[in-house]
C-alpha positions as CSV (number, residue, x, y, z in Angstrom):
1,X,72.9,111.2,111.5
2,X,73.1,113.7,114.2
3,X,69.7,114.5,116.4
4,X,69.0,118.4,114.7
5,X,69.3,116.2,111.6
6,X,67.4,113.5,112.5
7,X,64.5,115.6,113.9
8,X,64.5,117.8,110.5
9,X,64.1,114.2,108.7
10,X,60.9,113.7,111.0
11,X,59.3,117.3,110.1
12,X,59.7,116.8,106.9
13,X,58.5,113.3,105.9
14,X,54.9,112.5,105.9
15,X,54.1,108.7,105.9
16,X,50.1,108.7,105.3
17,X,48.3,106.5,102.7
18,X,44.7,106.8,101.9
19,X,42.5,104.8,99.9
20,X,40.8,106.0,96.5
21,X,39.0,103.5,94.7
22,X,40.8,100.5,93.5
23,X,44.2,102.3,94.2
24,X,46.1,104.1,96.5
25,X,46.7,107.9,96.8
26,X,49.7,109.0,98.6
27,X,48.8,112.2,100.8
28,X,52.3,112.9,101.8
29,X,55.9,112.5,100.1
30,X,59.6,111.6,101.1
31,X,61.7,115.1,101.2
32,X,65.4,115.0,100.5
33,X,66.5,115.3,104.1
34,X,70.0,117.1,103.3
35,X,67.9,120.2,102.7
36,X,66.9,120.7,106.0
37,X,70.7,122.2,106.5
38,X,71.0,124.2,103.7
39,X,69.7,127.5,102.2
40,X,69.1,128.8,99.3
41,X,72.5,130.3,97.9
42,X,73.0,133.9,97.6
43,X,75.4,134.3,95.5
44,X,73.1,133.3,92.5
45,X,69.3,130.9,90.9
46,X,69.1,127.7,92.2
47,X,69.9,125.0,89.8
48,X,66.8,122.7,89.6
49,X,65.6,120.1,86.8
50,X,61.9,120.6,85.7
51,X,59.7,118.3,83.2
52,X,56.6,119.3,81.4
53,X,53.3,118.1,82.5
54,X,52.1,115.7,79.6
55,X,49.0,113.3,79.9
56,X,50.4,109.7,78.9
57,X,48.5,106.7,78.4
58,X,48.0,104.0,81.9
59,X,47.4,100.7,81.7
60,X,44.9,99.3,84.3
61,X,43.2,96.8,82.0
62,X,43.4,92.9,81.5
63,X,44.6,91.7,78.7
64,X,44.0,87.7,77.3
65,X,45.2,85.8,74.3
66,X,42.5,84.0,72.7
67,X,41.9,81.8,69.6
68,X,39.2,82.0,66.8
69,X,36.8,79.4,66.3
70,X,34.2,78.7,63.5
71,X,30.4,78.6,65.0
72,X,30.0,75.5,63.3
73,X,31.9,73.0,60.6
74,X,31.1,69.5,59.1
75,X,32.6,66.5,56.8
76,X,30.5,65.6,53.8
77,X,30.7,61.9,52.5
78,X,28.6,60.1,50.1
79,X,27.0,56.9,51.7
80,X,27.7,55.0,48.9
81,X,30.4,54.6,46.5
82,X,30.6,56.1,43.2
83,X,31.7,58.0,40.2
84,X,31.5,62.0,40.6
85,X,29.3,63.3,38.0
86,X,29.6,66.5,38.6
87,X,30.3,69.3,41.1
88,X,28.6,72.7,41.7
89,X,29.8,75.9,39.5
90,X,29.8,79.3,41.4
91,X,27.8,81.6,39.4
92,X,29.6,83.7,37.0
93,X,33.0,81.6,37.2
94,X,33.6,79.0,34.5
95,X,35.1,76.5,37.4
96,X,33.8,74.1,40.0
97,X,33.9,74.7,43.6
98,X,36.7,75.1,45.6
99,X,38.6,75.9,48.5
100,X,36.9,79.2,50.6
101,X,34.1,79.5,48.0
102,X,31.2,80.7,50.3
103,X,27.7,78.0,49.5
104,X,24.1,78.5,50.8
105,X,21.9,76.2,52.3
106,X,20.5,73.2,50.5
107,X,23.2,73.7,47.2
108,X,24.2,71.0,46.3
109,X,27.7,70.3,46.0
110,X,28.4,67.3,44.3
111,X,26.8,64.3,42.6
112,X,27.7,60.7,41.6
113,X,26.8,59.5,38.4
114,X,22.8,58.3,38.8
115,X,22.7,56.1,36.4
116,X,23.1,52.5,38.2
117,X,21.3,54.4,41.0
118,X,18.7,55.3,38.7
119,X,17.9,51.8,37.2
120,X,17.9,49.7,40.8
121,X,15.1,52.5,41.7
122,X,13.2,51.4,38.9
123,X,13.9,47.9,39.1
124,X,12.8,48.1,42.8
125,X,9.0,50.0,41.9
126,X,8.4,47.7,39.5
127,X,8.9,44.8,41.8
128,X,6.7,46.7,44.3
129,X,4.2,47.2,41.8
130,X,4.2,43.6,41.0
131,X,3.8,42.5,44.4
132,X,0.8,44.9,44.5
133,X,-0.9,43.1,42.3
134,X,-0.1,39.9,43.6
135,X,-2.2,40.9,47.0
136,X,-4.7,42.6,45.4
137,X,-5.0,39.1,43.3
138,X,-4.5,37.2,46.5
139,X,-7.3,39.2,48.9
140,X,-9.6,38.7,45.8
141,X,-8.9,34.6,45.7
142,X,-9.1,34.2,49.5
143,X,-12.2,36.0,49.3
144,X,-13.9,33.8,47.1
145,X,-12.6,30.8,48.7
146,X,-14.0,32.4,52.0
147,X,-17.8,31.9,50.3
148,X,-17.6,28.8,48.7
149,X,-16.2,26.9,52.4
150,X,-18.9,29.3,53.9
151,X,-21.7,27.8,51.0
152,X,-20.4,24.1,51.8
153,X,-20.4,24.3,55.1
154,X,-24.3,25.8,55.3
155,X,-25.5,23.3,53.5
156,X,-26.1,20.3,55.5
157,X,-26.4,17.1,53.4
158,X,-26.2,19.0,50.4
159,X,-23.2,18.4,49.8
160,X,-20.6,15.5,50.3
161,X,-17.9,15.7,53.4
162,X,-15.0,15.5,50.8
163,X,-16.0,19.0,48.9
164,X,-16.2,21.1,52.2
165,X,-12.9,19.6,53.0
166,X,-11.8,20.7,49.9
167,X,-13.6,24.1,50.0
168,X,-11.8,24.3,53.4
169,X,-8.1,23.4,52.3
170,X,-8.9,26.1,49.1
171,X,-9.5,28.9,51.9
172,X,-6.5,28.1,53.7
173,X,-4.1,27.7,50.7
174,X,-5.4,31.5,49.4
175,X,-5.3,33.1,52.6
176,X,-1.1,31.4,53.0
177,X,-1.1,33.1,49.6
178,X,-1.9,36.2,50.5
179,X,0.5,36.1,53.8
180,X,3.1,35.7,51.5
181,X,1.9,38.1,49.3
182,X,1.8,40.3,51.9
183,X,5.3,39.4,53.4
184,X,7.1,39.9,49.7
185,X,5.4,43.2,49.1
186,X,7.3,44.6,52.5
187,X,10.3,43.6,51.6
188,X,10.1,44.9,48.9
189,X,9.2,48.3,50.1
190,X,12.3,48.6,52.1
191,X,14.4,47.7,49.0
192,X,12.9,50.6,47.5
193,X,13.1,53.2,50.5
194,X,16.6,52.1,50.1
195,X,16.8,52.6,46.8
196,X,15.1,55.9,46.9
197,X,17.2,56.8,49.9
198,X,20.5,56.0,47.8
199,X,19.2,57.9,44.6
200,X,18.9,60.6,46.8
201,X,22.4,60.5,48.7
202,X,24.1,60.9,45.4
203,X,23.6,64.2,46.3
204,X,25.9,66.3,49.1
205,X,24.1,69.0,50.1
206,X,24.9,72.1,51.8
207,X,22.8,71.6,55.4
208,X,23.8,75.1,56.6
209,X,23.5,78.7,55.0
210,X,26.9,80.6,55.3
211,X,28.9,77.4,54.9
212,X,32.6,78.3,53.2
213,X,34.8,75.3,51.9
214,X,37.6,74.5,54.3
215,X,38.7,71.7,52.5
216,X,37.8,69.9,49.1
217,X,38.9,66.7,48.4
218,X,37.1,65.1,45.3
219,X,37.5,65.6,41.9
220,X,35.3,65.6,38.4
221,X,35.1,61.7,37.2
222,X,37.2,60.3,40.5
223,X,35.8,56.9,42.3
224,X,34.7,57.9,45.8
225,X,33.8,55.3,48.5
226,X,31.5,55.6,51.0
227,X,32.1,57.7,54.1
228,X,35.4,59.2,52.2
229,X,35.4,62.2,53.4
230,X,34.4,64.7,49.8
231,X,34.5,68.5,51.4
232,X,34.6,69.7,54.5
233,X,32.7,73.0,55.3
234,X,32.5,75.5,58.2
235,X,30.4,78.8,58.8
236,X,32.6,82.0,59.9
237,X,29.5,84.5,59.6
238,X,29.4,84.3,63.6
239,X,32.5,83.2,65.4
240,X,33.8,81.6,69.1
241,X,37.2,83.4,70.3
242,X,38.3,81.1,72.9
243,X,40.6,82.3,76.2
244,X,41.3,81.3,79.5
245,X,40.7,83.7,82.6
246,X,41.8,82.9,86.8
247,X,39.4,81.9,89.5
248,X,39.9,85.6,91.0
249,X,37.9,86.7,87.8
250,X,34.8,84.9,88.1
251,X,34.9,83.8,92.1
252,X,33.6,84.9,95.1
253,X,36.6,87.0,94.7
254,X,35.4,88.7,91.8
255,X,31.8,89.7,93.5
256,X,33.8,92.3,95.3
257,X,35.3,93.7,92.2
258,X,33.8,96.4,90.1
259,X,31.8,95.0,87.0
260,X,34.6,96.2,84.4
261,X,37.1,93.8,86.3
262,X,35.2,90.7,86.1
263,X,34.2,88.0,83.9
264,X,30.5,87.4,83.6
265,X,27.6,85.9,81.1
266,X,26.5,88.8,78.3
267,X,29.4,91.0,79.2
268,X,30.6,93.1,76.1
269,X,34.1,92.5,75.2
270,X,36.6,94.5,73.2
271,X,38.5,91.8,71.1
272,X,41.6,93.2,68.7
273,X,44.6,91.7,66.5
274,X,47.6,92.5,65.0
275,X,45.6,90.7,61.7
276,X,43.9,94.2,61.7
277,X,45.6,96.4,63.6
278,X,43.7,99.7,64.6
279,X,39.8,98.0,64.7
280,X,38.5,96.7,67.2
281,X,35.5,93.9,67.8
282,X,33.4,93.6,70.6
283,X,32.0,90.1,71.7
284,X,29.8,88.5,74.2
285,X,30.5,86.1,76.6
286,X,28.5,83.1,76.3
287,X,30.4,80.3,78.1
288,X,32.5,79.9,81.2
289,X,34.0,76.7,81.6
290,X,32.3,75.0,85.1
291,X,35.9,73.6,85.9
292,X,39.5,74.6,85.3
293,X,41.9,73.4,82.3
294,X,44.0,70.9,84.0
295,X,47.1,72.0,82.6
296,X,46.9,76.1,82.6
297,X,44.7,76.0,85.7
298,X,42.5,78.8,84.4
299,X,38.5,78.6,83.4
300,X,37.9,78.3,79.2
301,X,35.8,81.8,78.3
302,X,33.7,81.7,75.3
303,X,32.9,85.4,73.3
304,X,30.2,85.0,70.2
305,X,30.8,87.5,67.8
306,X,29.4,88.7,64.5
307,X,32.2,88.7,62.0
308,X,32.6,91.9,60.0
309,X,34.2,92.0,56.7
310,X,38.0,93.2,55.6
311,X,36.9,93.9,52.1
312,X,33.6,92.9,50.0
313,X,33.5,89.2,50.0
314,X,36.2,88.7,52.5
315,X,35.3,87.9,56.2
316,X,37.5,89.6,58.9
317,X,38.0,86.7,61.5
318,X,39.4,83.4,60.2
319,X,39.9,80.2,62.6
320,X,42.9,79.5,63.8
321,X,43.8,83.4,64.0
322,X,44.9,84.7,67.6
323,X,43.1,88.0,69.1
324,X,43.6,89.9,72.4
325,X,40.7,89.9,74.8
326,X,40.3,93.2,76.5
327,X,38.8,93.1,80.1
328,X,38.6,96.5,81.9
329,X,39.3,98.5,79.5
330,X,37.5,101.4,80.8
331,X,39.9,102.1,83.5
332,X,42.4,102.6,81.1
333,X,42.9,106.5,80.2
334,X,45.6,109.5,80.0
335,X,46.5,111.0,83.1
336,X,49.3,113.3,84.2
337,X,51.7,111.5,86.4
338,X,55.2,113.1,88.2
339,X,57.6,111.5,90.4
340,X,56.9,111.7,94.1
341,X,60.1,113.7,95.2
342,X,57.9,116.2,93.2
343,X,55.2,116.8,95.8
344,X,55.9,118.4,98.7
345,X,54.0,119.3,102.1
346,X,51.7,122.9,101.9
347,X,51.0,124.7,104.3
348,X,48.3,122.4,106.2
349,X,49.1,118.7,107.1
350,X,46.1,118.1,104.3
351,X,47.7,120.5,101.9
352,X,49.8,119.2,98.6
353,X,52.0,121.1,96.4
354,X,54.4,121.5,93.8
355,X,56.9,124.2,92.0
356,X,56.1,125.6,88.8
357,X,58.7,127.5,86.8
358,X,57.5,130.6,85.4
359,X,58.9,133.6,84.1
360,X,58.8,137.0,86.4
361,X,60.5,140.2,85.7
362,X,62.5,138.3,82.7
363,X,63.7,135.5,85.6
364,X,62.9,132.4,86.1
365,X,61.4,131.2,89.5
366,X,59.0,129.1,91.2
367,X,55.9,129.3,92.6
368,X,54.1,126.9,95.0
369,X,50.8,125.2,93.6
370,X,48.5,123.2,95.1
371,X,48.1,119.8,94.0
372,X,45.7,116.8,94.2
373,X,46.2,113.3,93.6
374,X,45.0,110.4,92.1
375,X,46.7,107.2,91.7
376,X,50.4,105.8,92.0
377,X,51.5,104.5,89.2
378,X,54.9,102.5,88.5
379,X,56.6,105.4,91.4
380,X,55.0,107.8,90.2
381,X,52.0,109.9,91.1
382,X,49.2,111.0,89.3
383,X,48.1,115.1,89.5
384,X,44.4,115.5,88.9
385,X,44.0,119.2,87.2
386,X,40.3,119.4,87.7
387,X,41.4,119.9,91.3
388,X,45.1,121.3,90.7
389,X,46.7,124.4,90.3
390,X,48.7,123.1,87.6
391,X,47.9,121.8,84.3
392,X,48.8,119.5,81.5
393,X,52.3,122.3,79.5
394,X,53.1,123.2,83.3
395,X,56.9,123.0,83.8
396,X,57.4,121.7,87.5
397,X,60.4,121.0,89.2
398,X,61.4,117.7,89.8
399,X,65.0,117.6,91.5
400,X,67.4,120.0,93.2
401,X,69.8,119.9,95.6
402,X,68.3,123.1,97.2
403,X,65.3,123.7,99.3
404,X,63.0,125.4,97.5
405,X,60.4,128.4,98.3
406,X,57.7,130.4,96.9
407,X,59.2,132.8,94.3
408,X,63.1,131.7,94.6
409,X,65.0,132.7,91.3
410,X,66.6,129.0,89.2
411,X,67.7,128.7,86.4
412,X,67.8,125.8,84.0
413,X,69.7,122.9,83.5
414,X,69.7,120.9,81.0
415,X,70.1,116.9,81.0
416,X,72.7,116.3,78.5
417,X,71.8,112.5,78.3
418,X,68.4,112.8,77.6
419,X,66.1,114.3,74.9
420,X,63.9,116.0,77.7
421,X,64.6,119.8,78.5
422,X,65.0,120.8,82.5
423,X,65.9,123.6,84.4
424,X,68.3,124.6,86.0
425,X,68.2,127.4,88.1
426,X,69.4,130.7,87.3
């Protein structure tokens, strides 16, 4: 490269970056150095290629895979074994429960035959009511034994040494009577708490409102041992979506960032799936994992959520189901973006511009516009119209070989390999 060209490289490149917000705006662009030598030809438009300005969709957000989770499940057993007797009946259908019915609190859902059950309860009150008697008896001879020793033993000389003794040995015998009494009547008390407690546990009962069937395994008449696991229920009204997020999202790291970025307690959440695509959730965050998973290295995030239905009857989030956790979504918008060998230097070191094609005196040409800018972007640059001379439909010129200038005649080109019309200069 010789010096003349060298220097013309200098006066045209402008190196400055200056910060703007979580991004970096580019005040100044590379020009094509080989138009420092050359002119604008005479002989006839300059051949340029132009785009249209379109807003398109950026991407600045965060995006997690997460997993559903029911709010809460349980197994149901019997504590004792059995035969099934019967099992609850939805209302309306002519079939017993089964697999994702939906059951309310304190339904109950199954029931061993009660008759056994039934007669040991009844065997085991009328013991106790036996027993009863048998202390009430007992309290009523030791009492009486109590007054005759008491009788004897007041009356000095009265009465002979041999019928206090035996007044005495009366007293003792009622009152061992009554301890064991006493001592049967317990026992027997617990055998009927157990009783009662097993006449009552042929029951399973719902212990949570909301509760759909995950699983059912029992039948109408089948032998079920105890702890066999029966049914197995979980409530889906209000779910968990589980996902992992780094240490830069919920450090010290993250105190520096703006709220949208970060992970915190009772932020709102956008969660969405492909299971229905086109509606979104939103969830709050209710957990964050103290320490890391050992084997992703990233802190377990909880969101709670209120699951909406599909259709009537039919909840929206199942377990098991995989979402997308959306955080910062509010940085993501449309903007209008161009490739930086667009921009070019104004008239002022702080000045910005571009070339828009527009029709004068049935020609094409271009005109300079001032620009501003926003973010880059993948290469490219963002063009903020609120403080730009262009807008979104402006055709600006995006290559040439030429140098351009305010009001210099093109004509279009156009890119044979690509759907996209340019011009070329005419």
């Amino acid at each position: 490269m010789t010096s003349s060209i060298a220097q013309c490289v200098r006066d045209v490149l402008l190196g400055s970056v200056v910060s703007a917000g979580p991004y970096f705006v580019v005040a100044g662009v590379l020009f094509s150095a080989v138009g420092c030598n050359k002119q604008p030809k005479e002989n006839g438009p300059v051949p340029v290629k132009v785009t249209d300005l379109e807003p398109e969709q950026i991407t600045v957000s965060s995006r997690f895979s997460g997993s559903v989770e029911a709010l809460q499940s349980t197994d149901l057993a019997f504590k004792l074994n059995g035969t099934v007797q019967s099992l609850y009946r939805p209302a309306g259908l002519n079939r017993d429960v089964q697999v994702g019915d939906t059951v309310s609190k304190g339904t109950v859902i199954a029931e061993l035959d009660e008759g056994d059950l039934r007669r040991a309860k009844a065997g085991t009150e009328a013991r106790v009511a036996q027993l009863e008697a048998r202390v009430a008896t007992a309290k009523d001879n030791l009492e009486i034994a109590k007054r005759n020793y008491e009788r004897y033993a007041n009356s000095a000389g009265a009465v002979s040494e041999a019928a206090r003794d035996d007044a005495d040995s009366r007293r003792v015998s009622a009152a061992g009577e009554l301890a064991s009494a006493e001592h049967a009547l317990a026992d027997a008390k617990v055998q009927l708490d157990q009783a009662n407690d097993d006449y009552v546990n042929r029951q399973l009962i719902v212990p949570f409102d909301h509760a759909t069937v995950a699983e059912k395994h029992i039948q109408l008449g089948e032998r079920k041992t105890a702890h066999e696991v029966a049914v197995r229920l979980i409530d889906i009204s209000t779910v968990y979506v589980n996902f992992g997020v780094p240490d830069t999202m919920i450090g010290k790291p993250a105190i520096d960032m703006a709220a949208v970025q970060r992970v915190f307690l009772g932020q709102k959440l956008p969660v969405t799936a492909d299971a229905f695509e086109g509606r979104a959730l939103t969830g709050t965050v209710t957990k964050i994992a103290p320490e890391a998973d050992a084997r992703t290295r990233t802190f377990l995030t909880q969101l709670t959520l209120k699951n909406e239905e599909a259709a009537p009857g039919q909840l929206l989030l199942r377990p098991g189901m995989i979402v997308s956790v959306r955080v910062g979504g509010q940085l993501d918008r449309k903007v209008i973006l161009l490739p930086m060998a667009a921009i070019h230097q104004g008239a002022s070191p702080d000045e910005l511009m571009v070339y828009e094609l527009v029709a004068e005196n049935s020609h094409e040409v271009v005109k300079a516009r001032k620009v501003a800018l926003g973010g880059v972007f993948n290469n490219q640059i963002e063009i903020v119209p609120s403080r730009s001379e262009v807008q979104a439909g402006s055709k600006i010129v995006v290559s040439t070989a030429e140098r351009l200038t305010d009001g210099l005649a093109v004509r279009v080109m156009q890119d044979s390999n690509k759907t996209d019309s340019f011009a070329e200069a005419k």
